[in-house]
C-alpha positions in Angstrom: -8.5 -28.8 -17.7 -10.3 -27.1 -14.9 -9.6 -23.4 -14.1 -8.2 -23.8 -10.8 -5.2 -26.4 -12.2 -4.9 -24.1 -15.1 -3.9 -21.3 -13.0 -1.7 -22.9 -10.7 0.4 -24.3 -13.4 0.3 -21.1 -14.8 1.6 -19.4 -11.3 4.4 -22.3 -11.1 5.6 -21.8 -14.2 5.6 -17.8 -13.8 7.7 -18.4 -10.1 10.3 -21.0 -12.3 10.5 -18.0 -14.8 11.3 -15.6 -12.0 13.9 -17.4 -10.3 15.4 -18.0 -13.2 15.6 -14.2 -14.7 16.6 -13.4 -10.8 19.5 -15.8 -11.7 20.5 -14.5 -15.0 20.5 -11.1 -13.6 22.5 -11.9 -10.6 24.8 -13.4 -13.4 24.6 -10.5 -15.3 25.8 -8.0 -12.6 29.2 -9.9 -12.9 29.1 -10.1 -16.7 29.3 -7.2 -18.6 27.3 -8.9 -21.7 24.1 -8.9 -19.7 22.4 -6.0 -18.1 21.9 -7.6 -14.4 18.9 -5.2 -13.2 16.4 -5.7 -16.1 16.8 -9.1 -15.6 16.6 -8.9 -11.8 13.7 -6.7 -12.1 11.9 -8.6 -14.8 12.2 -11.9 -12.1 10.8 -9.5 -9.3 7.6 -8.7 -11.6 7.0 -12.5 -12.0 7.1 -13.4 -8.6 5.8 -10.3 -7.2 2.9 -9.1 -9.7 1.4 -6.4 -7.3 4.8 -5.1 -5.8 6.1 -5.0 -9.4 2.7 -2.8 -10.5 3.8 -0.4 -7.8 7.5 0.1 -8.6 6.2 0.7 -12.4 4.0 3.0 -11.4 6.8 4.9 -9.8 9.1 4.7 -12.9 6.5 6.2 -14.7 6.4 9.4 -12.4 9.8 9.9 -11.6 10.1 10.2 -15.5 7.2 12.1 -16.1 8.9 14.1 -13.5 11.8 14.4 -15.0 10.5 16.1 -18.4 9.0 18.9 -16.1 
């Protein structure tokens, strides 16, 4: 398989994964099962691989932040 089909099935099949966590996380802001945001978030990283890089990086200091 060449490397340029490889990788775009890979991207499609990382934007189907993302939709559907988006999905299960809207579902899971109703439901009190599911915690709605991780799931929301987890679709956003999928879809969004640079933007999600950025938001982890600022998890990671507002913690670090908060154990000053």
């Amino acid at each position: 398989m060449e490397k340029a089909k490889k990788h775009k099935i890979i991207r499609t099949a990382e934007i189907i994964g993302g939709i559907i966590l988006i999905l299960l996380g809207i579902v899971g802001l109703v439901l009190p099962l599911l915690q709605g945001f991780l799931f929301i978030f987890a679709g956003i990283v999928l879809l969004f691989p640079e933007e999600g890089k950025k938001i982890i990086k600022k998890i990671k200091k507002f913690f670090k932040n908060l154990k000053k």
